[in-house]
C-alpha positions in Angstrom: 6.8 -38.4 50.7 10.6 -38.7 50.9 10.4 -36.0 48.0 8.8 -33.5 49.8 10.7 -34.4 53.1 13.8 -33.3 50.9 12.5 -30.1 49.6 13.6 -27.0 51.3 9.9 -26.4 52.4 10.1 -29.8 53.9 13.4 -29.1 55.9 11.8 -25.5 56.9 8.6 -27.3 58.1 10.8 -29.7 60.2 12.7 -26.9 62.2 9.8 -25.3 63.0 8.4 -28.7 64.3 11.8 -29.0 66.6 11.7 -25.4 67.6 8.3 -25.2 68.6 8.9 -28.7 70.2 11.8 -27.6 72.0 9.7 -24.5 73.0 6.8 -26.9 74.9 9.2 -28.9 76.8 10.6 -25.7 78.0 7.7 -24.3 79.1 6.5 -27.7 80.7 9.9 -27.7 82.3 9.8 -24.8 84.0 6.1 -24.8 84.8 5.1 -28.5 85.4 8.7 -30.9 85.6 11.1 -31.0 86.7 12.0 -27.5 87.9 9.1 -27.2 90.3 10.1 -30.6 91.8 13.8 -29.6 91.8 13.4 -26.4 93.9 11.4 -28.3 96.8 13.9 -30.6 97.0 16.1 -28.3 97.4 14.2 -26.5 100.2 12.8 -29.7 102.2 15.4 -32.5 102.0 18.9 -30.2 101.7 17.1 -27.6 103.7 18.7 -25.1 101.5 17.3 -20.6 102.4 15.5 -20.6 98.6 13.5 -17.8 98.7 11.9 -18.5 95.0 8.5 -19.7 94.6 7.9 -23.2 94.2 5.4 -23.4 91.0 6.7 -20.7 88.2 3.6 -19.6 86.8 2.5 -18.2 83.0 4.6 -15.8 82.5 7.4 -17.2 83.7 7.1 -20.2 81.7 6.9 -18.0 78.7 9.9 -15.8 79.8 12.0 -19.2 80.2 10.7 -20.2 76.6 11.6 -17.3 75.0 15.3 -17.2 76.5 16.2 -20.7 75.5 14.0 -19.8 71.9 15.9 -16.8 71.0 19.0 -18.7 70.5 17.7 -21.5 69.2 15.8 -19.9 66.7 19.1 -17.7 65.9 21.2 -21.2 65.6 18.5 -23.0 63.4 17.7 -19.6 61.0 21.8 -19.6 60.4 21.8 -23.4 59.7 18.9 -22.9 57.3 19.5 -19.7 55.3 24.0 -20.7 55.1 23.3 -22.9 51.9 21.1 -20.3 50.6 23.6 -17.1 51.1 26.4 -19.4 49.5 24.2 -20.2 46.3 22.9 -16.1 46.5 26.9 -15.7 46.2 27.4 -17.8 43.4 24.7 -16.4 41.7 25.8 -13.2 41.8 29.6 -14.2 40.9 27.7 -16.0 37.9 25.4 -12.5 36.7 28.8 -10.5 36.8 30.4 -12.9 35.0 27.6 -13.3 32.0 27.7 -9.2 31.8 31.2 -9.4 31.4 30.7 -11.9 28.5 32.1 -14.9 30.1 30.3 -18.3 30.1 32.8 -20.4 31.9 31.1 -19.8 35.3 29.4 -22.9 37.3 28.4 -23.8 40.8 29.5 -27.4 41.7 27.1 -27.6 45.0 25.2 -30.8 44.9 21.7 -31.1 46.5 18.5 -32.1 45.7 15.9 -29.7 47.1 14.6 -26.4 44.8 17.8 -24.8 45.1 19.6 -27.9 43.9 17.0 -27.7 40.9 18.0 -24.1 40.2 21.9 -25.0 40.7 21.2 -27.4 37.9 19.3 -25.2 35.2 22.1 -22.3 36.1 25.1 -24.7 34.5 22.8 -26.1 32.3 22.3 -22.3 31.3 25.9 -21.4 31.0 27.0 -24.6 28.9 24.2 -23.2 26.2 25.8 -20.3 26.5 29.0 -21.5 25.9 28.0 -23.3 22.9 26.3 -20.5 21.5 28.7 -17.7 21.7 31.5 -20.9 20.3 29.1 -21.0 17.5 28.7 -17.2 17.0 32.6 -16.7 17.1 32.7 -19.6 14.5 30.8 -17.8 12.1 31.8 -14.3 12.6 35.7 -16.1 12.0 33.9 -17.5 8.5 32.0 -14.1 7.7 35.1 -12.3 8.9 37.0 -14.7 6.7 34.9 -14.1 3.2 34.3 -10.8 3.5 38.3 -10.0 4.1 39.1 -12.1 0.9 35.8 -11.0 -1.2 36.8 -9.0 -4.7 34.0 -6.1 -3.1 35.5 -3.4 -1.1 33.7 -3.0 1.9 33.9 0.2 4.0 32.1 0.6 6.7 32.0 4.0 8.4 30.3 5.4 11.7 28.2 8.2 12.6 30.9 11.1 12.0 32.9 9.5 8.8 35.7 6.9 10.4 36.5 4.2 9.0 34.9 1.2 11.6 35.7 -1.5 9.3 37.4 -2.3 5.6 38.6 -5.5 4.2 41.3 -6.2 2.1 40.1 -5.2 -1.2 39.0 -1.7 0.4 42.9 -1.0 2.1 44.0 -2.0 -1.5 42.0 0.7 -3.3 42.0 3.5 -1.0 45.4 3.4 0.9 47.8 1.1 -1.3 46.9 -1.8 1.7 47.3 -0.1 4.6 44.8 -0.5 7.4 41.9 2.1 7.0 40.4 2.0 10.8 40.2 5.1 12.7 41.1 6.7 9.4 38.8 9.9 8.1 36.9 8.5 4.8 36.3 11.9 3.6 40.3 11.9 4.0 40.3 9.1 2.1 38.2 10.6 -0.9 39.7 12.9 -0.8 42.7 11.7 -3.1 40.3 9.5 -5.0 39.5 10.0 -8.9 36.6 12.5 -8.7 34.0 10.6 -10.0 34.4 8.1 -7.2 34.5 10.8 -4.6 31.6 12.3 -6.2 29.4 9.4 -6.4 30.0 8.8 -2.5 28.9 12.5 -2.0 25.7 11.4 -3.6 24.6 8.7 -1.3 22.8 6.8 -4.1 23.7 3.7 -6.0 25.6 4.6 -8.9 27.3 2.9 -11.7 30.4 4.6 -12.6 33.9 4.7 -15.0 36.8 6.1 -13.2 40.7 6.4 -14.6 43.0 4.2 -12.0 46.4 3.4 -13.2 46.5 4.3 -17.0 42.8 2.5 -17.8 39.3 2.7 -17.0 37.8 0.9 -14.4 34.2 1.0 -13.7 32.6 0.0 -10.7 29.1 -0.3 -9.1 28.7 1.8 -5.5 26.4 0.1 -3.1 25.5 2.5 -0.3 23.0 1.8 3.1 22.5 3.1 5.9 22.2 1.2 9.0 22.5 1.2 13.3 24.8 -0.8 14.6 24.4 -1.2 18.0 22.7 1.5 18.6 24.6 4.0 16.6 24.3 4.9 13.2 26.9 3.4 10.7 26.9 3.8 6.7 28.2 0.8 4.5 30.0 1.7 0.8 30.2 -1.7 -1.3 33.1 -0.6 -4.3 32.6 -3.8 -6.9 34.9 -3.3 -10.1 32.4 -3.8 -12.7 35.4 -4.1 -15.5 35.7 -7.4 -16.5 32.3 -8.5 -16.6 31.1 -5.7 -18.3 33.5 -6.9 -21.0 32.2 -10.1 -20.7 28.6 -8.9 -21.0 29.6 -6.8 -24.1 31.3 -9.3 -25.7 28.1 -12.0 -25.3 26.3 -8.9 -26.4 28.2 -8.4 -29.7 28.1 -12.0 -30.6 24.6 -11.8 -30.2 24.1 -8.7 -32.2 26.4 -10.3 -35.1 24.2 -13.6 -35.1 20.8 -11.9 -35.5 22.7 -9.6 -38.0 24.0 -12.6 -40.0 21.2 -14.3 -40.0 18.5 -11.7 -41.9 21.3 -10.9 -43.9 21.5 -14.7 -44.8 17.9 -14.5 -45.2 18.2 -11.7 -47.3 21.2 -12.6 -49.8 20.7 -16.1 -50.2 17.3 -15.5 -52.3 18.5 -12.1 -53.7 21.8 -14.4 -55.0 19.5 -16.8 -56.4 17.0 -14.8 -57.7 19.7 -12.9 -59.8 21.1 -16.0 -61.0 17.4 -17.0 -62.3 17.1 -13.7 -64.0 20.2 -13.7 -65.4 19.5 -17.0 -67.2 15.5 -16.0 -67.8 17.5 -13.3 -69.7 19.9 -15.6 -72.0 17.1 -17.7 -72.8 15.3 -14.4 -73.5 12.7 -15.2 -71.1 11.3 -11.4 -70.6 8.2 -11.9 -69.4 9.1 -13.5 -65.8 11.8 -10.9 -64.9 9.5 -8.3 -63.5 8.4 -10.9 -61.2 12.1 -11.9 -60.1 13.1 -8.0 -60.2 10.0 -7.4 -57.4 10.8 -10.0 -55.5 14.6 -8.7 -55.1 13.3 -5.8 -54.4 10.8 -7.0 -51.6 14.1 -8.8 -50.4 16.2 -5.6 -50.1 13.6 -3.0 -48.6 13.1 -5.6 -46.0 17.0 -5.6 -44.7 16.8 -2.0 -45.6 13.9 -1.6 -42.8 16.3 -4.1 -40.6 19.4 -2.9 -40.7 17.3 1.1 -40.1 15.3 -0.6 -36.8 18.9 -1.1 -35.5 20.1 2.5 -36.9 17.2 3.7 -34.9 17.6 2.1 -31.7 21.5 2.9 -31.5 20.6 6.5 -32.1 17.8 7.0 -29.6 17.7 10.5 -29.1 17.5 12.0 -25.4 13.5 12.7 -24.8 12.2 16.2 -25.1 9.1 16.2 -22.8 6.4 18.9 -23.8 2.8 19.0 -22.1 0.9 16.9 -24.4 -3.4 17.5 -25.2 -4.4 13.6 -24.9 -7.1 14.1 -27.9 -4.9 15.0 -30.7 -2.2 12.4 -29.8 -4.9 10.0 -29.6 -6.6 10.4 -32.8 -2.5 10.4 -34.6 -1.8 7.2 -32.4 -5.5 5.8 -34.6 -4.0 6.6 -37.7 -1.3 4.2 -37.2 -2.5 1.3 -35.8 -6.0 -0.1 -34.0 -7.0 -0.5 -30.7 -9.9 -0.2 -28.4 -9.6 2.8 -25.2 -10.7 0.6 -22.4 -11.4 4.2 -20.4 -11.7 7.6 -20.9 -8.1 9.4 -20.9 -7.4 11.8 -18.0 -8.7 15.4 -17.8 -5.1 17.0 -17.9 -2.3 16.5 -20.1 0.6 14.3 -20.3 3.8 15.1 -19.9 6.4 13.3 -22.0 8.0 13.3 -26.0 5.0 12.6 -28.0 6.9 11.4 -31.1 9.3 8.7 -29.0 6.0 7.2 -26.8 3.8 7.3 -30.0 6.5 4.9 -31.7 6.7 2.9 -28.2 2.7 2.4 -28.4 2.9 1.4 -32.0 5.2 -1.3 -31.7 3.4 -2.3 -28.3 -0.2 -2.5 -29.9 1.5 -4.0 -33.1 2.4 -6.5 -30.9 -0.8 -7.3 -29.2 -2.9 -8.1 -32.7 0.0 -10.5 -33.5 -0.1 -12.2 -30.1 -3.3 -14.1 -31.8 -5.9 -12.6 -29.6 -9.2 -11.0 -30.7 -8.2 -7.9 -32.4 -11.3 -5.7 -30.5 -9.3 -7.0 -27.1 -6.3 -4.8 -28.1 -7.1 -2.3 -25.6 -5.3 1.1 -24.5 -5.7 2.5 -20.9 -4.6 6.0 -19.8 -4.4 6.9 -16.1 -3.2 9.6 -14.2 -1.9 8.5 -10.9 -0.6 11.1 -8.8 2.8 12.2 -9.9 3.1 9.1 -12.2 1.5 8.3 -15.7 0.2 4.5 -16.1 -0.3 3.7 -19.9 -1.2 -0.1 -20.6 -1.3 -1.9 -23.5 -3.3 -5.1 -23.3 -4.4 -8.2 -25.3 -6.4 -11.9 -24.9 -3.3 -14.0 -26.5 -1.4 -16.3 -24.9 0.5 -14.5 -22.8 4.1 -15.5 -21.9 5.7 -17.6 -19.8 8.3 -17.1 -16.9 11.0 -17.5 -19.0 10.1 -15.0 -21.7 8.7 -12.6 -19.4 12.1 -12.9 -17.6 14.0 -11.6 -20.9 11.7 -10.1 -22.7 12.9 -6.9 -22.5 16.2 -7.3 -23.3 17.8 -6.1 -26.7 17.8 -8.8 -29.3 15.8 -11.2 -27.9 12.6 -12.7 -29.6 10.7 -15.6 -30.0 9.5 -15.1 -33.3 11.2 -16.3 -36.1 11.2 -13.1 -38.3 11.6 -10.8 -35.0 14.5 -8.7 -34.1 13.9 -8.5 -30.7 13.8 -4.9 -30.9 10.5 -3.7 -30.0 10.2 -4.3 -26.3 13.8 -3.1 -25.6 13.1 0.2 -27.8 10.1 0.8 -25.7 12.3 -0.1 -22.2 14.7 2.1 -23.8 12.4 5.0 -24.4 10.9 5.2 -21.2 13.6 4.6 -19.2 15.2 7.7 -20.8 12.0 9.3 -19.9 13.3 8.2 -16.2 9.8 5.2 -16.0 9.9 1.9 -16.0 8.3 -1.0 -18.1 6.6 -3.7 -16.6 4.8 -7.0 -18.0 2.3 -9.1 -16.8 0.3 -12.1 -17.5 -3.5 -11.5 -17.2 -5.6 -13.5 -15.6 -7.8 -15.2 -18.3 -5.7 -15.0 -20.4 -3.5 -12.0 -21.9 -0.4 -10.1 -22.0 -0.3 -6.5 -19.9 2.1 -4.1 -20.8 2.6 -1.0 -18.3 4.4 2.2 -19.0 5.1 4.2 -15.8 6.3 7.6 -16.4 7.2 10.3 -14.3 5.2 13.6 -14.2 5.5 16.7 -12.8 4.1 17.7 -9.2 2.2 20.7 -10.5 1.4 21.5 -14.3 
């Protein structure tokens, strides 16, 4: 009860009650006592000349009310609405200050009615606020912090080419450390190797080899576009490429000379030994059993031979010749080379792509499916023409591969079979990406391997 007694309806309620109080005994005054009783006491006992009536009737009353109201009602509005035009005050000091980004702004009035209860949630507003944007300059200081010292050179230019933002790396390539804001980038470019300018002309990614201060550099160009508040912005991410490149050739050479080494080891060792053996089946005069050791070298030595020309081969890729391409005829040369099952009918209209360097891409594929260890009828071969883009997959019931194989399997030298170069999935990822498609592989469900060739075909043939 006290509660409500304290809310500002509460308070309202109560000068109403004394207003409309004070309005009775007015009108009862006038009217009824002790005005009435005053003015014929005046008249009888003093004897004073009053010529106004003795009773004041309704209207008079309510004319008496309503002069002592009007001021009363004026006085008791003011008293009500003062706390409520200071805290309209303060709140509008407060707005200004939010738009104007500041936080610091409070209202130290203490009461306990609903406007005390929105005096409260205001501060407790701002100090959120405060903590928020203290946070949010905290972390644009750390961003601000490792994109300035990041080995990336960041540019970031607005709607009509200038330079919004750069870090250090950026001033470093383009203007020998100087600040680049407000500068043109086009400017900039300008007096850049061309390759670099060129590639930024582009407005695709692009890996690239420029000549900067007597050596090659190569770097990997990033480029989005974006709105930034409203406006558009454009974001050029320059990472020098160089040095792990190197690193990545390097790791790539070792590799190459460990495969290498080993299938020559293969090779020699039992070539060595097996020429040592005929050598003393000849002293003994042992005839018979050279043929045998002579065939066997020879096994030996056509198999590096095939090795060391599956390497030949892949260094030497040719660049792709794409001819329109009858799907019958290229079928029926792809069966004389290995076996497989077409799991549907092949499409109406040609291909378009080198017939010779996708036939050796779906020999090695399908080779690969009967010695994944499925049934060899569940080698299959699909065909499908899907818009502007050729799907041709290569499936089989093995095993399959796990996350970690699938992960690398398509990258040169690696294999998980003993005897396997790791050859055949990067020549065919190597093929059709020179055809400008992509490989993809996929477990199947039930078991399976699913490999997809997606190449590019022309709009209208």
């Amino acid at each position: 009860m006290w509660r409500r007694l304290n809310s500002l309806q509460g308070c309202l309620t109560l000068l109403l009650a004394v207003a409309g109080l004070a309005g009775a005994l007015v009108y009862a005054g006038v009217t009824q006592w002790p005005l009435p009783q005053l003015l014929l006491w005046l008249r009888k006992d003093l004897a004073l000349s009053i010529r106004a009536p003795m009773q004041v009737g309704i209207y008079g009353g309510l004319l008496a009310s309503v002069v002592v109201l009007l001021p009363l009602a004026f006085w008791l509005a003011g008293q009500v609405m003062a706390p409520v035009s200071r805290l309209l005050r303060a709140l509008e000091g407060a707005v200004a200050s939010y738009r104007d980004g500041d936080f610091s702004f409070s209202i130290a009035i203490n009461r306990r009615d609903e406007l005390g209860e929105l005096i409260r949630m205001h501060n407790a507003l701002g100090q959120t606020l405060r903590e928020q944007r203290q946070h949010l300059v905290q972390r644009e200081l750390l961003l601000d912090t490792v994109v300035q010292n990041t080995p990336v050179a960041l540019v970031l230019t607005d709607a009509i080419g200038k330079v919004a933002y750069a870090n250090i790396a950026s001033r470093h390539l383009f203007n020998e450390g100087r600040s680049l804001v407000g500068l043109d980038f086009a400017e900039l470019l300008a007096e850049a190797p061309e390759a670099l300018r060129k590639a930024v002309e582009s407005g695709e990614d692009a890996l690239l080899s420029v000549e900067m201060d007597g050596s090659e550099e190569t770097f990997h160009l990033s480029q989005r576009a974006f709105r930034l508040q409203g406006r558009p912005h454009r974001l050029h991410l320059f990472r020098r490429m160089t040095r792990e490149l190197s690193r990545q050739e390097v790791a790539t050479w070792k590799r190459v000379i460990r495969v290498i080494s080993h299938e020559l080891n293969n090779s020699l060792a039992p070539i060595t030994s097996l020429a040592h053996s005929g050598a003393e089946l000849a002293r003994r005069g042992q005839l018979d059993r050279l043929p045998g050791v002579f065939a066997t070298i020879g096994e030996r030595a056509l198999h590096l031979h095939r090795f060391i020309a599956g390497y030949a081969s892949f260094a030497k890729l040719p660049t792709p010749q794409p001819a329109d391409i009858a799907w019958k005829p290229f079928l029926d040369g792809l069966a004389l080379h290995c076996q497989y099952r077409l799991a549907s009918p092949a499409p109406e209209r040609p291909g378009h792509f080198d017939a010779v360097q996708i036939e050796q891409v779906l020999i090695n594929l399908i080779k690969n499916a009967h010695e994944s260890g499925g049934p060899a009828d569940e080698v299959t071969l699909s065909i499908m023409d899907v818009g502007n883009e050729l799907r041709i997959e290569v499936a089989d019931r093995g095993p399959g591969m796990s996350e970690t194989v699938l992960a690398q399997a398509l990258l040169p030298f690696y294999s998980t079979k003993r005897s396997g170069t790791g050859l055949g999935l990067a020549l065919a990822r190597e093929i059709t990406e020179a055809h400008g498609g992509r490989v993809l592989l996929a477990n199947r469900e039930g078991g399976g391997l699913r490999v997809s060739l997606r190449l590019p075909q022309p709009a209208a043939r």
